[in-house]
C-alpha positions as CSV (number, residue, x, y, z in Angstrom):
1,X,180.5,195.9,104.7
2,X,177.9,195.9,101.5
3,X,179.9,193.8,99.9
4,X,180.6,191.1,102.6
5,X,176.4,191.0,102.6
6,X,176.4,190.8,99.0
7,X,178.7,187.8,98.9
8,X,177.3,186.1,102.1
9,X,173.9,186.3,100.2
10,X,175.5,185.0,96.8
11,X,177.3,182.0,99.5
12,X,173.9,181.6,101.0
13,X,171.5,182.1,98.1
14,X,169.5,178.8,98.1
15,X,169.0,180.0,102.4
16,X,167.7,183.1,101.4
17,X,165.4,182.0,99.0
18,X,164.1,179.2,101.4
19,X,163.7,182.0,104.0
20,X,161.8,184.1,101.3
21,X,159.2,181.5,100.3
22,X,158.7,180.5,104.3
23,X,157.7,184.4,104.8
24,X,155.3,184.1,101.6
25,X,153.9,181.1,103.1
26,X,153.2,182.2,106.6
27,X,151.6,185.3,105.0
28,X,149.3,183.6,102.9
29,X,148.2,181.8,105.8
30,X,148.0,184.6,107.8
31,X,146.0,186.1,105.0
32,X,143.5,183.1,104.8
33,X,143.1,183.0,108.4
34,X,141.9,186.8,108.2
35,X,139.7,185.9,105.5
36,X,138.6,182.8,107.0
37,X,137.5,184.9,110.3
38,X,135.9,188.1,108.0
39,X,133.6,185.3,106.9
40,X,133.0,183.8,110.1
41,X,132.3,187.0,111.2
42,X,129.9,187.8,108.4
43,X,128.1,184.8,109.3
44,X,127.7,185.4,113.1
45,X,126.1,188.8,112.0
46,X,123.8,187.6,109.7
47,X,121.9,185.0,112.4
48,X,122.1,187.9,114.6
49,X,120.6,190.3,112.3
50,X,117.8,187.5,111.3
51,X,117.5,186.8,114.4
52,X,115.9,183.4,115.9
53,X,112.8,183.4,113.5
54,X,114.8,182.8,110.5
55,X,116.8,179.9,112.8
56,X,113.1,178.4,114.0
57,X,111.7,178.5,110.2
58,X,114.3,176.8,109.3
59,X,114.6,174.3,112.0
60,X,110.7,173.4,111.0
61,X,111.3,172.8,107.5
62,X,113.5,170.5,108.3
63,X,112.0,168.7,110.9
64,X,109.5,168.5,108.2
65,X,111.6,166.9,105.5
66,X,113.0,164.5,108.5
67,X,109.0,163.4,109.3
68,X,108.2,163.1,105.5
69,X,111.5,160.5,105.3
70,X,110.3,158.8,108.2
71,X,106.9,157.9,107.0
72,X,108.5,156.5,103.8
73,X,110.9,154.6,105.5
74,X,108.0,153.0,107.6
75,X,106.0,152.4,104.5
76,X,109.2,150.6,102.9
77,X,109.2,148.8,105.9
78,X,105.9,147.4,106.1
79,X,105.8,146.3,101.8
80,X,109.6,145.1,102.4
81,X,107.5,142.8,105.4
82,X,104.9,141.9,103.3
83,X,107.0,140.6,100.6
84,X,109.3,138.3,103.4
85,X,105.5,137.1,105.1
86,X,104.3,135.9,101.2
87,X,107.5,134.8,100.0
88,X,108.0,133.0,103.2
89,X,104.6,131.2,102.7
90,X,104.7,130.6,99.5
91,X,108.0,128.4,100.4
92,X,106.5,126.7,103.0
93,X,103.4,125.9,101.0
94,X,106.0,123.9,98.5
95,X,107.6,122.1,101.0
């Protein structure tokens, strides 16, 4: 009986190594979901630990850096406008 194993294996060697790796393979993604949910879980407790006051600060601070943006792109606007208006006059004063 061991030995019709042994020479089914040595028949069926490249089968057994494929089925080998494909067990390797589905544990290393087993393994990275598990670490991939550790650190989801680490995250969920850390907002629950802060709490929302860390989630509000840092909400503010950016709707900060989003208003400071703003007003740049508005005065990028405006100088972008005046520099169409005079170049557009200065055109139609040559024609």
């Amino acid at each position: 009986m061991v030995e019709q194993v042994r020479s089914w294996i040595k028949e069926n060697s490249t089968l057994v190594y494929f089925l080998i790796a494909q067990m390797l393979a589905i544990g290393a993604g087993a393994a990275s979901i598990l670490a991939y949910s550790v650190k989801l879980e680490t995250r969920v407790s850390i907002m629950e630990t802060r709490g929302a006051e860390y989630s509000v600060a840092r909400m503010a601070k950016m709707e900060e850096r989003i208003t400071v943006l703003e007003q740049k792109i508005n005065a990028n606007a405006e100088t972008i406008k005046r520099i169409v208006d005079a170049w557009t006059r200065e055109r139609e004063q040559r024609k």
